[in-house]
OpenMM code with the backbone's topology and positions (N, CA, C; nanometers):
from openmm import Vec3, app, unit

residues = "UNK UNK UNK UNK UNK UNK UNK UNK UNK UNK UNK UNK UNK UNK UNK UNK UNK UNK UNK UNK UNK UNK UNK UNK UNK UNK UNK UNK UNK UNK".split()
positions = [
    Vec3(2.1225, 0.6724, -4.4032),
    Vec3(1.9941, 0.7273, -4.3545),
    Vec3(1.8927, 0.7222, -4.4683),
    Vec3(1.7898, 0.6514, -4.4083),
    Vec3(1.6561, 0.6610, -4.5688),
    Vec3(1.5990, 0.7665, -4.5333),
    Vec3(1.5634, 0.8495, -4.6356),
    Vec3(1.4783, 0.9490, -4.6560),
    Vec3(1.3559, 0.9408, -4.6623),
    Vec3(1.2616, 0.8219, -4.6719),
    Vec3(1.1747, 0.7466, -4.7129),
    Vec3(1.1399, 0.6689, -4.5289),
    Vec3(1.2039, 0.6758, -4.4214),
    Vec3(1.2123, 0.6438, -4.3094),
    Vec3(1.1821, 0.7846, -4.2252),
    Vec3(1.2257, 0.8587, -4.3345),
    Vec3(1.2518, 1.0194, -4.2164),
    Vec3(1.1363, 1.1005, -4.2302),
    Vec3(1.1234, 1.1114, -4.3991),
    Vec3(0.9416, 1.1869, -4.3890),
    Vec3(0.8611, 1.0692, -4.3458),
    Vec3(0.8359, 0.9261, -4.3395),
    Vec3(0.7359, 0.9177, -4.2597),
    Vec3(0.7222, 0.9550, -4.1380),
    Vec3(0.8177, 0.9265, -4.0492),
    Vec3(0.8474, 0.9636, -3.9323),
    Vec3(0.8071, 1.1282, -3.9478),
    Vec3(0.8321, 1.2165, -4.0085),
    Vec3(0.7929, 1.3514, -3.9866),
    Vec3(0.6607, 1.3671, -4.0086),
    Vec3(0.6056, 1.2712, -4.1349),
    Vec3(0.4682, 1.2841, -4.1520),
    Vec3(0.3532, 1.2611, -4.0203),
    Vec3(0.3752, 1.1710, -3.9280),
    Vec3(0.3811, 1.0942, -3.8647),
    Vec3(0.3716, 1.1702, -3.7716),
    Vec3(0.4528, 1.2576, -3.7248),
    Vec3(0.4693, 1.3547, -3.5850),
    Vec3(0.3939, 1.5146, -3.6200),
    Vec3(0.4241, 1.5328, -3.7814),
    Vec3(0.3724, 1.6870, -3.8395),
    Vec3(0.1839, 1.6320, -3.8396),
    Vec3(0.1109, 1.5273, -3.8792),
    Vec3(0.0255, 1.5159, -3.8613),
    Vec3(-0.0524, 1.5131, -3.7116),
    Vec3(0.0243, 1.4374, -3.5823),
    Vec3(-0.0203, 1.4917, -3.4322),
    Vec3(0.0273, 1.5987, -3.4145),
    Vec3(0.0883, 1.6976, -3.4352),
    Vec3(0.0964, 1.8452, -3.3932),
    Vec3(0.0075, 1.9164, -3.4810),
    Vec3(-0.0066, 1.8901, -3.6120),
    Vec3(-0.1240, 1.9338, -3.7084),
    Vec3(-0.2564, 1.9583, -3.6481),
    Vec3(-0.2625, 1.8220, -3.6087),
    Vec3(-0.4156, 1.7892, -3.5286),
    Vec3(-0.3944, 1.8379, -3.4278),
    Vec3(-0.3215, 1.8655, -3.3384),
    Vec3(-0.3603, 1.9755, -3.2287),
    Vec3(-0.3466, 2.1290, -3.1989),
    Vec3(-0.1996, 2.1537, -3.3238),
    Vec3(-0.2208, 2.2584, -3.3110),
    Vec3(-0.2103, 2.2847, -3.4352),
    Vec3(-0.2379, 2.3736, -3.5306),
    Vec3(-0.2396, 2.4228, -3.6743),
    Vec3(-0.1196, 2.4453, -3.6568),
    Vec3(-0.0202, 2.4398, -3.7770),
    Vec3(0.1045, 2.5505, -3.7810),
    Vec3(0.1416, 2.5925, -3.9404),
    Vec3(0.1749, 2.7192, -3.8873),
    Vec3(0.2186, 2.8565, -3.9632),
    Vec3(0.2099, 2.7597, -4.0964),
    Vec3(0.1814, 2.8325, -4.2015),
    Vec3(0.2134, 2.7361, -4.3542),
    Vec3(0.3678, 2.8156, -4.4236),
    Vec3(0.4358, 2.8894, -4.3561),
    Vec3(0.5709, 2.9065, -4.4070),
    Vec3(0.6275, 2.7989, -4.3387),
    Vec3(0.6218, 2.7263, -4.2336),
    Vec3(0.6771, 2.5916, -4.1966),
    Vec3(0.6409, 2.5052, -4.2566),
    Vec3(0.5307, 2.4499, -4.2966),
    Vec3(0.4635, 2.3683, -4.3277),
    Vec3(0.5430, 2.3456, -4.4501),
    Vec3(0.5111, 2.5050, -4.5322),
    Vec3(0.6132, 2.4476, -4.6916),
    Vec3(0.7442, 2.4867, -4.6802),
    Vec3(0.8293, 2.4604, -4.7583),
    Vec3(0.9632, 2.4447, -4.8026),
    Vec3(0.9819, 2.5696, -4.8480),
] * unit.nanometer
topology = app.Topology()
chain = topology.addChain("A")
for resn in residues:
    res = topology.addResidue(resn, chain)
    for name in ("N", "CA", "C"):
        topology.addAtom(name, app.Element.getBySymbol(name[0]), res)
């Protein structure tokens, strides 16, 4: 599994839910 495959893909999906809906910044960070 690339890791480098998986945050884009999260970047990717966390940026259209970003843009529609804000979320919490204890999710957001680590």
């Amino acid at each position: 599994v690339a890791p480098m495959v998986d945050i884009q893909g999260l970047t990717s999906i966390w940026h259209h839910i970003s843009t529609r809906t804000p979320l919490p910044t204890n999710t957001a960070e680590p």
